[in-house]
C-alpha positions in Angstrom: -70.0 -25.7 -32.4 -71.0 -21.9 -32.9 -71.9 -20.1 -29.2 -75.1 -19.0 -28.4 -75.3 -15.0 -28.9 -71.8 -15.0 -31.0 -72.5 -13.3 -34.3 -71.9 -15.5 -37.6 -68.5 -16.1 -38.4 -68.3 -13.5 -42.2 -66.2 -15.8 -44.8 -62.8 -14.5 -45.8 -62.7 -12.6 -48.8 -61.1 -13.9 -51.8 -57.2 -11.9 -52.2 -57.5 -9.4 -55.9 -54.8 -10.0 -58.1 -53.1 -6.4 -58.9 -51.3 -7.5 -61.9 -47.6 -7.4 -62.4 -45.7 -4.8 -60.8 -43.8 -2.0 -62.7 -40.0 -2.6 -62.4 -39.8 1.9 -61.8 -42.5 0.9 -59.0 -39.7 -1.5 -56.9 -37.6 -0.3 -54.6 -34.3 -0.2 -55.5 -31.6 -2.8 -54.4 -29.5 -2.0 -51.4 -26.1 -0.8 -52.4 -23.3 -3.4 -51.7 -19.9 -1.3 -50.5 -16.8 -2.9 -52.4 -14.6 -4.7 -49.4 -12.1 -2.4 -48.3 -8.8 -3.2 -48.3 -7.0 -3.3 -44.6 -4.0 -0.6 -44.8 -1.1 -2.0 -43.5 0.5 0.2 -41.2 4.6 -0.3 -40.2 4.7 -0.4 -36.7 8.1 0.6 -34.8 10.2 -2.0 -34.1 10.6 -2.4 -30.2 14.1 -3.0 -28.8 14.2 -5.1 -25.6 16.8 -4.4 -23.5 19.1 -6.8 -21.2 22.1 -6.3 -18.7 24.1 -9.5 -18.6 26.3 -9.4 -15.0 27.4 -12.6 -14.0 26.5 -11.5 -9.9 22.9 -9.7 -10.8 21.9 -12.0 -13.3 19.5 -11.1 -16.0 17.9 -8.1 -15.9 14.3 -9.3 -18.0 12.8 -7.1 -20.2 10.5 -4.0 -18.0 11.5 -5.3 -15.2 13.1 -2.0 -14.0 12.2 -0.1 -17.3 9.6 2.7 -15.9 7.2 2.7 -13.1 5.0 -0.1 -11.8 2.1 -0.7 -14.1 -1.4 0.0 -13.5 -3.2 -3.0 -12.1 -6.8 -4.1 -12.6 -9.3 -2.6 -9.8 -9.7 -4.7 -6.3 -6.8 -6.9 -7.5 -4.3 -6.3 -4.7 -2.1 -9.4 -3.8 -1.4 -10.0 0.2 2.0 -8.3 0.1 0.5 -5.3 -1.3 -2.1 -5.6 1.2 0.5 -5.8 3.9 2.1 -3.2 2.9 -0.9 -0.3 2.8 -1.2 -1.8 6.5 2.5 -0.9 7.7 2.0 2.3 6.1 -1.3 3.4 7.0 -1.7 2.5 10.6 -2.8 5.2 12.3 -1.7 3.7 16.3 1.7 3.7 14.7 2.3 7.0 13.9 0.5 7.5 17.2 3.0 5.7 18.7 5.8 6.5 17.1 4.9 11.1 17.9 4.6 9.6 21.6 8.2 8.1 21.2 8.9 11.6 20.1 7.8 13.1 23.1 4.4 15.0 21.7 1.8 14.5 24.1 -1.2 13.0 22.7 -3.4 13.6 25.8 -3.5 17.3 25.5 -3.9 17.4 21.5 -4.8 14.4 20.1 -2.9 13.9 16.3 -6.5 14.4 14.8 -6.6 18.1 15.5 -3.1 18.9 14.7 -3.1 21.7 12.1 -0.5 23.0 9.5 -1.0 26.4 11.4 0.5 24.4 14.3 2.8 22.8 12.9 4.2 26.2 11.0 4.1 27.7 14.3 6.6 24.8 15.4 9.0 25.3 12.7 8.7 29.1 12.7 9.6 28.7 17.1 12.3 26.8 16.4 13.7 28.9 13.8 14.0 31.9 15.9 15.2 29.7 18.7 18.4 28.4 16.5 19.2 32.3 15.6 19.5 33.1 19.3 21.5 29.9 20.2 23.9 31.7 17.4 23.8 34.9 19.4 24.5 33.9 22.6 20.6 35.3 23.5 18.6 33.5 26.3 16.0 31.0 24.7 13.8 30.5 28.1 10.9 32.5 26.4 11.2 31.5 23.5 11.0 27.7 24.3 7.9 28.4 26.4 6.0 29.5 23.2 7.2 26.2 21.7 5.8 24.2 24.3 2.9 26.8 24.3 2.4 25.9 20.4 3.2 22.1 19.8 2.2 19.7 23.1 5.1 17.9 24.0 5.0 15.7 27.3 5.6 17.1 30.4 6.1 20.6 29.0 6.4 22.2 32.6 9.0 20.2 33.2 10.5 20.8 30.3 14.2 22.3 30.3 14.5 25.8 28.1 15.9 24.5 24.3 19.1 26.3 25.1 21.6 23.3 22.8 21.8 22.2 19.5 21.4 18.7 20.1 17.9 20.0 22.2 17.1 21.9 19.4 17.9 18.4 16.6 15.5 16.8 18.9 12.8 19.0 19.1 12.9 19.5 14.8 12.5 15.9 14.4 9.3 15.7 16.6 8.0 18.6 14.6 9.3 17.0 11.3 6.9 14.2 12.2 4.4 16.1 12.7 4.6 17.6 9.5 4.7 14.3 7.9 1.9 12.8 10.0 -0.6 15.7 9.7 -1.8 15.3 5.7 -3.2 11.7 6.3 -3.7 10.9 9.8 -7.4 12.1 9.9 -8.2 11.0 6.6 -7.1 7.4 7.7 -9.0 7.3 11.0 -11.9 8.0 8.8 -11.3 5.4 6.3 -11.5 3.3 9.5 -14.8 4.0 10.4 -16.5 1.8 7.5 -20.1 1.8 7.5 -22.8 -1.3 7.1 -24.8 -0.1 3.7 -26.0 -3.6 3.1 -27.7 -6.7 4.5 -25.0 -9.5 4.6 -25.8 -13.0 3.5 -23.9 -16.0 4.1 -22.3 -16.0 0.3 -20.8 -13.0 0.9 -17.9 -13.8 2.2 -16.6 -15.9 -0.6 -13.4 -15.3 -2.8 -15.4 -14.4 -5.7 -18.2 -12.2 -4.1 -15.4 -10.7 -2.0 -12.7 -10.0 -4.6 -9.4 -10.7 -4.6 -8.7 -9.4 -1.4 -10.8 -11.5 0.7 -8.7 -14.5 -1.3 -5.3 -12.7 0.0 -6.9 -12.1 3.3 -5.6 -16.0 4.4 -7.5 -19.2 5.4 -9.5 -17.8 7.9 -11.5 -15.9 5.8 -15.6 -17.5 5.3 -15.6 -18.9 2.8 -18.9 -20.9 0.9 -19.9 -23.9 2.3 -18.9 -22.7 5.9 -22.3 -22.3 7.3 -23.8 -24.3 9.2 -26.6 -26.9 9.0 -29.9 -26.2 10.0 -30.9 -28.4 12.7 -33.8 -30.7 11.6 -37.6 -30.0 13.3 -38.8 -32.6 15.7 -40.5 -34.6 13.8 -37.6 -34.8 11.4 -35.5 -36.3 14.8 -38.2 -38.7 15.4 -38.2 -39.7 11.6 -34.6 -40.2 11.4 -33.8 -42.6 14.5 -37.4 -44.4 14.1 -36.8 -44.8 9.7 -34.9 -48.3 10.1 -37.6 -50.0 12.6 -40.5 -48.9 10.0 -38.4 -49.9 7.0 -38.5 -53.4 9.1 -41.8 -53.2 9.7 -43.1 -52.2 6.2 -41.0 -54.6 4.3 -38.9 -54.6 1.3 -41.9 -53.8 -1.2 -43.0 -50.1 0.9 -44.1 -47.8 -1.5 -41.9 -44.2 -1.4 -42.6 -41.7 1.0 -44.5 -44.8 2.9 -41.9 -44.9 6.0 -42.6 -40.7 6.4 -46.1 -41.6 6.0 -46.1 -44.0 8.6 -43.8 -42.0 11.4 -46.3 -39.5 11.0 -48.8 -42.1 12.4 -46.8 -42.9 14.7 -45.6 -39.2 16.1 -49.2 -38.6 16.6 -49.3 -41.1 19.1 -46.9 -39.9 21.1 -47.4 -38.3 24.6 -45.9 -34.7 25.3 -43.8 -36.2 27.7 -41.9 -38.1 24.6 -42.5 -35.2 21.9 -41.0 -32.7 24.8 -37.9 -34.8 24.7 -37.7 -34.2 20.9 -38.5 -30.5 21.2 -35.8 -29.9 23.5 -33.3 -31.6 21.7 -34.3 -29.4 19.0 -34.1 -25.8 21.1 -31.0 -26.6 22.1 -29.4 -27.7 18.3 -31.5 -24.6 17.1 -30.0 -22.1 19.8 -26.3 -23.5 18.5 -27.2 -23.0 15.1 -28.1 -19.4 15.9 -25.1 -18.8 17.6 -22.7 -20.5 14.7 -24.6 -18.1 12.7 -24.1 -14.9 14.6 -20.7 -15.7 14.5 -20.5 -16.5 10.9 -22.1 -12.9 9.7 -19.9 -10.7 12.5 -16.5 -12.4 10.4 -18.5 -11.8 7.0 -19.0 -8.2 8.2 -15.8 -8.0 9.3 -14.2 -9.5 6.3 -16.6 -7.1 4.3 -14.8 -4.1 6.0 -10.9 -5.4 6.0 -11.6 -5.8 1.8 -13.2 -1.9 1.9 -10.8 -1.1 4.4 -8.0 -2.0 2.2 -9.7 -0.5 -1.2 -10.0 2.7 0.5 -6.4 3.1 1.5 -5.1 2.3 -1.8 -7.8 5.0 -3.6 -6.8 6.9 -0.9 -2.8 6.9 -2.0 -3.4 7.6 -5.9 -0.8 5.4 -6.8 0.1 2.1 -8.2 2.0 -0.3 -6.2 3.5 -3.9 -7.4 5.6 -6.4 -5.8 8.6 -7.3 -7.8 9.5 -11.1 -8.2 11.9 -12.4 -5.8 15.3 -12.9 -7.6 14.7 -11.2 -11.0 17.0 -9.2 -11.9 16.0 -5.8 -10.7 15.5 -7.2 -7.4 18.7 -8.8 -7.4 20.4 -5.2 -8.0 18.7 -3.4 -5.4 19.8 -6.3 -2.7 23.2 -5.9 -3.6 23.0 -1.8 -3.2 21.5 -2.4 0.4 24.4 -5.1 0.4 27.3 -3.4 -0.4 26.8 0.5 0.9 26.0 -0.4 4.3 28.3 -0.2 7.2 30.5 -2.8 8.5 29.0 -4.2 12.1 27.3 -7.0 14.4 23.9 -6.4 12.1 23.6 -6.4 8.3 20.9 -5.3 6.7 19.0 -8.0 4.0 16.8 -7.1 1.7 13.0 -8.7 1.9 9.8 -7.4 -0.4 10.8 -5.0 -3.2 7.8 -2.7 -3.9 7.5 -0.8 -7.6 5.5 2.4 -7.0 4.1 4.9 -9.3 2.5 8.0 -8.2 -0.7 9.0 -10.4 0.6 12.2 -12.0 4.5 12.0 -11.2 5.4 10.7 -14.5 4.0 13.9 -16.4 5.8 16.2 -13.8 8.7 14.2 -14.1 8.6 14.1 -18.1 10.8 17.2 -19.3 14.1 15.4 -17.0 12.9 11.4 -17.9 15.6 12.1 -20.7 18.3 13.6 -18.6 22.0 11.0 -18.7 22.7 11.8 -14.9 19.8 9.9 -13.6 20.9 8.0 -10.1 18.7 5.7 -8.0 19.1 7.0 -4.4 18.2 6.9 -0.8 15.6 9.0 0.5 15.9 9.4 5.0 12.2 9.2 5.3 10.6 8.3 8.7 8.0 5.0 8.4 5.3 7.2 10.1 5.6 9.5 7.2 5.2 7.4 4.1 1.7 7.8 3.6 2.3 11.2 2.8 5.4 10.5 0.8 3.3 8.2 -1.5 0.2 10.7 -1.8 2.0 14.2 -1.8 5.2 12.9 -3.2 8.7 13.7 -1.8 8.8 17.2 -0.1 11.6 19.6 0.6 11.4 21.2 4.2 9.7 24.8 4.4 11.1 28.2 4.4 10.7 28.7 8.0 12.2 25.8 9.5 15.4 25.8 10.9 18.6 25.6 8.6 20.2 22.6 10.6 17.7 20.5 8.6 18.9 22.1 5.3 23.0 21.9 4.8 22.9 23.2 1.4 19.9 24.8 1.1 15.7 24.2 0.8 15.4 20.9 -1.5 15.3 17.6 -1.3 18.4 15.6 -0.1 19.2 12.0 -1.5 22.0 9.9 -0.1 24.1 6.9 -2.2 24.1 4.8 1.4 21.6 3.1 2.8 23.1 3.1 6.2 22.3 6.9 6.5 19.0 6.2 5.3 17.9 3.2 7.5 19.6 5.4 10.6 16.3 7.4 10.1 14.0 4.2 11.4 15.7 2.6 13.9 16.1 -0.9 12.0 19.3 -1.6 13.1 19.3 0.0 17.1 16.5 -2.8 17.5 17.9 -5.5 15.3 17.1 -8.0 18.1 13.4 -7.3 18.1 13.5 -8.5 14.5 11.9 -5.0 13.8 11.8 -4.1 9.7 11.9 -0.8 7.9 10.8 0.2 5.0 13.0 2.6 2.5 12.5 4.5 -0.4 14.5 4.8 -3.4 14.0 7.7 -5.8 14.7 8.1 -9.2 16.5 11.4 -9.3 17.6 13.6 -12.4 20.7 15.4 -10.9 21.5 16.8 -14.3 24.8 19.5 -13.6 26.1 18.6 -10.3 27.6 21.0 -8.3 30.3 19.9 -5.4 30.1 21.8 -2.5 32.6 21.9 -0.1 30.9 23.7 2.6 27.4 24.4 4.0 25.5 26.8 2.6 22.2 26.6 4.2 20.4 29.9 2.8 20.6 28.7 -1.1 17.1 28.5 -2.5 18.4 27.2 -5.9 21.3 25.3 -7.7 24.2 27.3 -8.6 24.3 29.2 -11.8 25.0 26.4 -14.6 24.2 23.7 -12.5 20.9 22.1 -11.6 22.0 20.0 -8.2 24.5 20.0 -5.7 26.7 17.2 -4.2 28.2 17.4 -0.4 30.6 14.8 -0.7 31.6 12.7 1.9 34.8 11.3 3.3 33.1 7.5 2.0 31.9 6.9 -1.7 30.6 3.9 -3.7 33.5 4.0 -6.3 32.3 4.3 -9.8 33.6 1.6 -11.7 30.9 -0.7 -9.7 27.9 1.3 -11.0 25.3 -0.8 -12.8 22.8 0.8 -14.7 18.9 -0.1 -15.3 17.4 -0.7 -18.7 16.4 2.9 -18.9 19.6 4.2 -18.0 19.6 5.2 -14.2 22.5 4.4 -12.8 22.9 2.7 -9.6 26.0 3.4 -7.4 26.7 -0.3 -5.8 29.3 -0.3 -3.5 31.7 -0.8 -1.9 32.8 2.7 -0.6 36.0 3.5 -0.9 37.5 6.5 1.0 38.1 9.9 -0.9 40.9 12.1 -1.6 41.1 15.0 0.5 37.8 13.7 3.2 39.1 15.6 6.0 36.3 17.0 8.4 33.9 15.6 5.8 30.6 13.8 7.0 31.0 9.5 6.4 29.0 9.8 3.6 27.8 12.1 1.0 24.3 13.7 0.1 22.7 14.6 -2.9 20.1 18.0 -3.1 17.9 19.0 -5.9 15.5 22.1 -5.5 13.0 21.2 -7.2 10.6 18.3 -6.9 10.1 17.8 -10.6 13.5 16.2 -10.7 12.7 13.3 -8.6 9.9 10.5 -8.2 9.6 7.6 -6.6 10.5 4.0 -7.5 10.0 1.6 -4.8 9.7 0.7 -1.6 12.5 -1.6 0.2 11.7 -3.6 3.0 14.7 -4.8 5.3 15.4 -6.3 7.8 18.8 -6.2 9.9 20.1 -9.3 10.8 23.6 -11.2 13.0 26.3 -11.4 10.0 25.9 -14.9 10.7 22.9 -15.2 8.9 23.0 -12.9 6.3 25.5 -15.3 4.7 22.8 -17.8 4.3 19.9 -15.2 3.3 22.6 -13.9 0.3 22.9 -17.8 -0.8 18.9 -18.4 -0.8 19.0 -15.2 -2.8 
């Protein structure tokens, strides 16, 4: 029917015929490309390299060839998680400066400054030339304790020994190695709440893979609690079987609800009180369940960023190696078999592949060099965060030369005995204490033997690119093993030397320049009786 005041509908006009269509007046087709051909192009053929020994197995193809790979963001397994917590924890390099004898109290780690510690080494270094010209050091160690806080500084004797003098390097070498990260990890610390938590949060997959690694007392989703029913709800449930009775078999649905309701209405306040309490009390539970819930969501939400930050904070890549393959199999036998005789032995437990972002391209022009060795680095466990950001470091210009036999570089030793003497692992074997070494890959190109200190050199001899002080013990050759990219590891055992009079027990290894070295992992041990490392070598 047509509405009132709506103007007549007009009638649709007939469509005009415009005759045929000129074939110049159409558009012309779309052009259809011919189907390329795919260009085949030869692709190098990759060799895959294996070391067959019949005690080291199998060494699988990249397993030791190169650096650890780069992993996917936020997926950090447990172990690796572990590990950025030994490294990173800032009370333990507290503690282990206040084992040194700094004192903490009067300048807290936080405000330690390279200016202080340069002061420290610059001190020292005038202090070791007067102990070599018989010239009082009293003054001279007040300035010391004037510059770096050591504990009870008045009390202090004057630095008038060498072994004084050892002692008081190494708190400053600490120092040194602390004062690059410690700050920066107390601030990674302080996380701030940016966002609202809710109860899903918490969850493996919201959380990433960290929260997963983080163990089974992590939230996870279904672990909140029920929301106690309203009073009525109480009255429905324990009151739904009598009306079901009383209704009969044929009650229509929602007829028992329906019917409570009727009933609830009834009620006194004296009865719906007893129903309201029961539900303040179930309600003030659930609150409290709840509290608890988001304070380990928020906490769990900070361990994940915690963790994140530390390894962003690092620039590097770090991977745990597979218990048992084969480059793990070689490095346990080189803890193994270059360690010393004794009540303790030293077993090998997580092997850690690390790769510094921007180390490979420094490293580059001497990846090709054939005298490439896997060595010992004697690097404090307080210092490793800084080893892993800033790579390895020699000792500066300033600092005394009984921290330099041969010159300013980096040393390198073919024993991990020397190198584990540097943490401590196997003076507290008992407390089941474990240490954590690092093994460089080092291009020692020309080596140069020298037979006696030289502590002023600032570079290799001419023709030579390293230097070796040998020492009266030395892995013997013939036991070397070598990884599928060609550094050679020096397995032991050591055999004593020709000639090893007045010699240290073992040798070191120096290179002046840092491009010739980066890292390659990270060795946790642990020293154990000799008893047991019997059965730890069989389960290996």
């Amino acid at each position: 029917p047509r509405l009132s005041g709506w103007p007549a509908m007009l009638p649709r006009a007939k469509p005009r015929s415009c005759g045929t269509v000129p074939a110049h007046a159409l558009p012309a087709p779309p052009r259809v490309r011919a189907k390329e051909e795919p260009v085949l192009v030869p692709q190098p053929v990759v060799k895959l390299l294996f070391t067959e020994d019949p005690v080291l197995g199998d060494l699988l193809p990249g397993d030791a060839c190169g650096p650890a790979t780069k992993r996917n963001k936020g997926a950090l397994s447990k172990d690796v998680q572990e590990l950025l917590g030994t490294i990173c924890d800032a009370a333990a390099m507290r503690r282990e400066a206040e084992e040194a004898g700094y004192d903490c109290n009067r300048l807290p780690l936080e405000n330690v400054t390279k200016g202080i510690v340069k002061e420290g080494f610059s001190t020292l270094n005038a202090i070791e030339q007067a102990l070599q010209a018989s010239v009082p050091t009293l003054e001279l160690s007040r300035a010391f304790f004037a510059a770096v806080p050591c504990q009870d500084a008045t009390d202090q004797p004057a630095i008038d020994s060498p072994a004084r003098l050892q002692e008081k390097l190494a708190l400053v070498q600490l120092l040194a190695d602390i004062e690059p990260v410690y700050s920066a990890l107390l601030k990674l610390a302080l996380t701030k709440k940016r966002r609202r938590v809710s109860l899903s949060v918490a969850s493996p997959r919201s959380a990433g893979p960290e929260a997963e690694a983080l163990g089974p007392n992590a939230p996870r989703r279904g672990a909140a609690p029920k929301r106690p029913p309203s009073p009525f709800f109480m009255f429905l449930s324990e009151t739904r079987g009598a009306i079901a009775k009383e209704l009969g078999q044929d009650m229509a649905f929602g007829a028992d609800a329906k019917r409570a309701a009727e009933v609830w209405r009834t009620l006194t306040s004296k009865q719906r009180r007893a129903y309201k309490n029961r539900y303040k009390a179930s309600k003030e539970e659930y609150d409290k369940e709840q509290r608890a819930l988001k304070e380990e969501e928020v906490a769990l939400l900070s361990a994940v960023s915690i963790v994140r930050k530390r390894y962003r904070f690092l620039q590097c890549d770090i991977e745990l190696l597979p218990v048992g393959s084969g480059t793990w199999m070689l490095i346990h036998e080189y803890v193994r078999s270059t360690q010393p005789p004794g009540p303790h032995a030293l077993r090998v437990l997580r092997v850690f592949a690390v790769s510094r972002h921007g180390e490979d391209e420094c490293y580059a022009t001497h990846a090709r060099d054939p005298n490439r060795m896997l060595l010992w680095h004697c690097s404090r466990q307080a210092g490793l965060a800084t080893v892993l950001l800033q790579g390895l470091r020699a000792a500066p210009r300033d600092s005394p030369s009984t921290a330099r036999s041969f010159g300013r570089g980096l040393y390198f030793t073919d024993a991990v005995g020397r190198a584990v003497a540097a943490q401590g692992v196997v003076a507290e074997a008992s407390s089941g204490r474990r240490g954590l070494l690092v093994l460089a890959e080092v291009a020692l190109g020309a080596c140069c033997e020298a037979l006696r200190p030289e502590p002023g050199r600032e570079r290799a001899p001419a023709g030579y690119d390293s230097t070796l002080g040998p020492g009266s013990l030395a892995p013997d050759p013939a036991n070397s093993r070598e990884l599928p990219d060609g550094v050679r590891v020096p397995l032991g055992p050591a055999v004593q030397q020709q000639a090893s009079a007045g010699r240290p027990p073992h040798g070191e290894y120096m290179v002046y320049s840092a491009a010739r070295a980066r890292l390659r992992y990270l060795v946790e041990v642990r020293a154990v009786p000799a008893s047991e490392a019997a059965t730890l070598d069989a389960a290996a």
